[in-house]
C-alpha positions in Angstrom: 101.9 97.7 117.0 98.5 99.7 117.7 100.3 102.8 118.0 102.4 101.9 114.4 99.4 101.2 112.7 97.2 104.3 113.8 100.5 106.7 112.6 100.4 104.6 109.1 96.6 105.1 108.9 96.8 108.7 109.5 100.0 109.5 107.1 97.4 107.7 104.5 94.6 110.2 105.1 96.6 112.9 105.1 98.1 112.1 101.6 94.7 111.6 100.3 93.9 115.1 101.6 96.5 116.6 99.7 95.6 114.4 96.4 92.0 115.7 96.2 92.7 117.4 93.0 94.5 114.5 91.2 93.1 110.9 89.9 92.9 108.3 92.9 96.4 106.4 93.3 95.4 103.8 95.8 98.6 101.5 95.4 100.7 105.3 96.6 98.2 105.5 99.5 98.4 102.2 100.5 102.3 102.6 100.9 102.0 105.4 102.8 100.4 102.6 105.4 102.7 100.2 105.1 100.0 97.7 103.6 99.3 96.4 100.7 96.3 97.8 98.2 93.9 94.9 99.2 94.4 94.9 102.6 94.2 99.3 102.8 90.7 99.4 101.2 89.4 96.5 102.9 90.5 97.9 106.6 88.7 101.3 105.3 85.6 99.5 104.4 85.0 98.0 107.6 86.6 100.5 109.5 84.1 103.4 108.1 81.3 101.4 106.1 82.6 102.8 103.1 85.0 102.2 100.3 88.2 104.7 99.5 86.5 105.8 96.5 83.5 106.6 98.1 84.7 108.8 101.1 87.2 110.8 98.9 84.3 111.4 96.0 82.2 113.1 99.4 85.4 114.9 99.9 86.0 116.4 96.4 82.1 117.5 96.2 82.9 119.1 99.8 85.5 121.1 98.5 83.7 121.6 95.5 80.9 122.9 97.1 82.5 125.2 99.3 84.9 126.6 96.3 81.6 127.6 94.5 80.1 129.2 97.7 82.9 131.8 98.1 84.6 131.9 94.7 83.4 133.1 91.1 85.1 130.1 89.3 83.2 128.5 86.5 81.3 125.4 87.4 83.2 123.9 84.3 86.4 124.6 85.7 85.5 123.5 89.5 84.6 120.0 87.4 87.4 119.9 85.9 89.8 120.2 89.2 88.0 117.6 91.0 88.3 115.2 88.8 84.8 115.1 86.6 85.0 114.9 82.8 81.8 117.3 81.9 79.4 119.7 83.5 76.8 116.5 83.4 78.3 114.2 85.0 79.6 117.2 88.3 76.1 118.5 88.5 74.9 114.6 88.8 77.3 113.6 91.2 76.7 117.4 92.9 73.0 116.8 93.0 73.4 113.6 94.8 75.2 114.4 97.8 73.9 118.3 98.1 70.2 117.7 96.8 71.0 121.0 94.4 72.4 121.6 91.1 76.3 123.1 91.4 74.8 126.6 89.8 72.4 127.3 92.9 75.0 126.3 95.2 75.9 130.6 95.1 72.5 131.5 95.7 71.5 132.9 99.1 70.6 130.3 102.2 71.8 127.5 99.6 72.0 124.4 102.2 75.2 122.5 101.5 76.3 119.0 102.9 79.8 119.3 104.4 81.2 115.9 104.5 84.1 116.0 107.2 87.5 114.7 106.6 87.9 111.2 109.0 90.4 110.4 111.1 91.0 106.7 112.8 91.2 106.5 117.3 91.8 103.6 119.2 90.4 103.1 122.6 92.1 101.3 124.9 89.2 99.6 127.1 91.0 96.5 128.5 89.1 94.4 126.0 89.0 90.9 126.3 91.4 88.9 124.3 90.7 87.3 121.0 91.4 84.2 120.1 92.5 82.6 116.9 93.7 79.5 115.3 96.2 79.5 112.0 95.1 77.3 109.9 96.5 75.8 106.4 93.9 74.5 104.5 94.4 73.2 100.3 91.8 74.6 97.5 88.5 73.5 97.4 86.1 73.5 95.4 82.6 75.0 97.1 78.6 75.1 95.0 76.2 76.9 95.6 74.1 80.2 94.7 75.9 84.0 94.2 74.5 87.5 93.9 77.0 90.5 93.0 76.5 93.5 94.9 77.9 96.8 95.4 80.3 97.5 98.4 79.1 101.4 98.7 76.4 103.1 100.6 76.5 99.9 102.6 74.3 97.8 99.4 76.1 95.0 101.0 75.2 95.0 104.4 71.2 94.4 103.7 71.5 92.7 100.9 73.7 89.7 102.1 71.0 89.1 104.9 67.8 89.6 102.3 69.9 86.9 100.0 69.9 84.4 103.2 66.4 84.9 103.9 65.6 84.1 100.0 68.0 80.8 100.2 66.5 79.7 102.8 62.6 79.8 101.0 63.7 78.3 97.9 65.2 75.2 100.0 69.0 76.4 98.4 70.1 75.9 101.9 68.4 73.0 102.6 69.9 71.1 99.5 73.5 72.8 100.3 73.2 71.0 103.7 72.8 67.4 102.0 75.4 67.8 100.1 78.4 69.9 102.3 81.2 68.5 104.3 79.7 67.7 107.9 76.4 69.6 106.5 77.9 73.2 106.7 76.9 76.4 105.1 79.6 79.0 104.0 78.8 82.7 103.2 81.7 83.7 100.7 83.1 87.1 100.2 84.5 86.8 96.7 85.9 88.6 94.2 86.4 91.6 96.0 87.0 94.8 93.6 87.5 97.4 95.5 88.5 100.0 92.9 84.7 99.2 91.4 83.2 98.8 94.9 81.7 95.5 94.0 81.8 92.1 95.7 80.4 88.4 94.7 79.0 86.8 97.5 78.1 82.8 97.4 75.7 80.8 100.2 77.8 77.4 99.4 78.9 74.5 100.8 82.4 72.5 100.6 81.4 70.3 97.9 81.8 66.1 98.4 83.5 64.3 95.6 80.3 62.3 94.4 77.8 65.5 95.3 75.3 66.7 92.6 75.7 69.9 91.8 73.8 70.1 88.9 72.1 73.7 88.7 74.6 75.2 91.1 77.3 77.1 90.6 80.9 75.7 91.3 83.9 78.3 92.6 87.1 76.9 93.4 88.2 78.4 96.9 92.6 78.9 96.5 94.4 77.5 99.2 95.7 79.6 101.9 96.5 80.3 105.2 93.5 80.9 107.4 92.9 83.1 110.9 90.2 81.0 112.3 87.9 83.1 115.0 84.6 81.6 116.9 82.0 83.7 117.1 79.3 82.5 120.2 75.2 83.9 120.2 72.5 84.1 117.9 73.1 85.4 114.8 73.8 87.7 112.9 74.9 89.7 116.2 77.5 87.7 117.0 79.4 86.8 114.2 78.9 90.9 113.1 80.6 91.8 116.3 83.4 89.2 115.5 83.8 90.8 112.5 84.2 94.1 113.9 86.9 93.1 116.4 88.8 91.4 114.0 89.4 95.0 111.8 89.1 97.0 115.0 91.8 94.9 117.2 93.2 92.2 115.8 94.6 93.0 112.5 96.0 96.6 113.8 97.9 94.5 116.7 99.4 91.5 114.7 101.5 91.2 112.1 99.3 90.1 109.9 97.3 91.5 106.6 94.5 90.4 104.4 96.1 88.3 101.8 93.3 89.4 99.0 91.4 86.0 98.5 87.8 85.5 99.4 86.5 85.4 103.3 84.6 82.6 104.7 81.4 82.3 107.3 81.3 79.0 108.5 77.9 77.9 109.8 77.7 74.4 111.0 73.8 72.4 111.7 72.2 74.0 114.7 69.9 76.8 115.9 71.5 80.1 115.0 69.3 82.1 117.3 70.5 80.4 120.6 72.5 82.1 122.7 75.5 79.0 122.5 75.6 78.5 118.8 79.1 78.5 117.3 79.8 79.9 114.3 83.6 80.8 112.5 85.0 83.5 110.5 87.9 82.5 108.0 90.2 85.5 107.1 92.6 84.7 104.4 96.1 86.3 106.1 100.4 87.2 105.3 102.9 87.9 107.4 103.7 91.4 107.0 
């Protein structure tokens, strides 16, 4: 299954390689991997830390870059080719990832950023196993606070902690504890766009029928069928390497793929610095 997944992967790239030229058609590259479009994108965000449309903008202004090195095309029609409507918005994007505007990049000793075309390994290290539970669960309804953040250049990754850190000051978390089911906190993934690298994410908690929620925002979490995976140790280390493994080993060894809806962080009373605190992942899965 490792083996069948790592050929899928890399019969994606490779047709991304060959699309540099023409407008991003993620549902064709995520049927070159045998996956659907949700679950392609979101094993490349974790996998690489960035989204598709991320890496393969780096990789048209690489190309671009290089073409205007060693070729006398006009700037206007290098633009064009990759993909960028006017001069403006090329020398913009150029500018952002070279540090120079697209006409200097001829001049002599111009420095230019070459951003490498990926490619997926997996290492076999005799890892332990890693253990799961399936479980069905109906929709719920969960309240609590959200931010929306952007998915590239890693936004996410500080700003979900920062958001933590500012729940817990304002006593969000402490209220959210009152009123949850068995006084957990859930960190939600939501709303997931990859295509305009932007996620919701809500501190909540399972809402009780006669909580008050007044002030708080209400989602209503779809039912599903859950992969269910403890993560054990202080956090955020723990649970981050959890998540890792799960992308890493587990979903390119099952037969299982991200079914689209949100992800759950389940964080029950206790001290999340101690080295035997229990936390869970939820994963929202299909059968392939």
């Amino acid at each position: 299954m490792r083996l069948d997944w790592l050929v899928r992967m890399k019969d994606a790239l490779d047709l991304m390689e060959t699309r540099m030229e023409e407008p991003l058609d993620i549902a064709e590259i995520a049927k070159a991997s045998y996956t659907s479009p949700f679950h392609f994108q979101r094993m490349f965000h974790m996998l690489t830390g960035m989204t598709v449309a991320e890496y393969i903008r780096k990789r048209k202004l690489t190309l671009a870059a290089q073409e205007l090195a060693t070729s006398s095309s006009r700037v206007l029609d290098i633009a064009l080719k990759y993909g960028y409507d006017s001069p403006e918005s090329f020398s913009k994007a150029f500018r952002k990832i070279h540090g120079i505007p697209p006409s200097d990049a001829r001049a002599p000793g111009a420095v230019l950023k070459a951003f490498p075309r990926i490619s997926f390994h997996l290492s076999l290290k005799g890892d332990k196993d890693m253990d799961y539970t399936m479980v069905e669960k109906p929709a719920f309804n969960a309240a609590g606070k959200a931010i929306q953040m952007k998915m590239k250049g890693g936004e996410n990754n500080w700003k979900i902690p920062q958001f933590w850190g500012q729940c817990h000051e304002d006593g969000t978390c402490a209220r959210l504890a009152s009123i949850g089911a068995a006084g957990n906190l859930l960190g939600i993934c939501m709303d997931m766009r990859h295509d305009q690298e932007q996620l919701t994410y809500l501190i909540a908690a399972e809402t009780k029928p006669d909580a008050d929620t007044e002030g708080l925002e209400i989602r209503t979490i779809p039912a599903a069928a859950w992969a269910v995976f403890t993560a054990v140790g202080p956090v955020p280390g723990a649970i981050q390497d959890v998540w890792r493994r799960i992308f890493q080993e587990w979903f390119p060894s099952t037969g299982y793929e991200h079914s689209g809806g949100p992800e759950l962080e389940v964080y029950p009373p206790g001290n999340t610095t101690a080295d035997d605190y229990r936390c869970e992942i939820w994963i929202p899965v299909v059968k392939k």
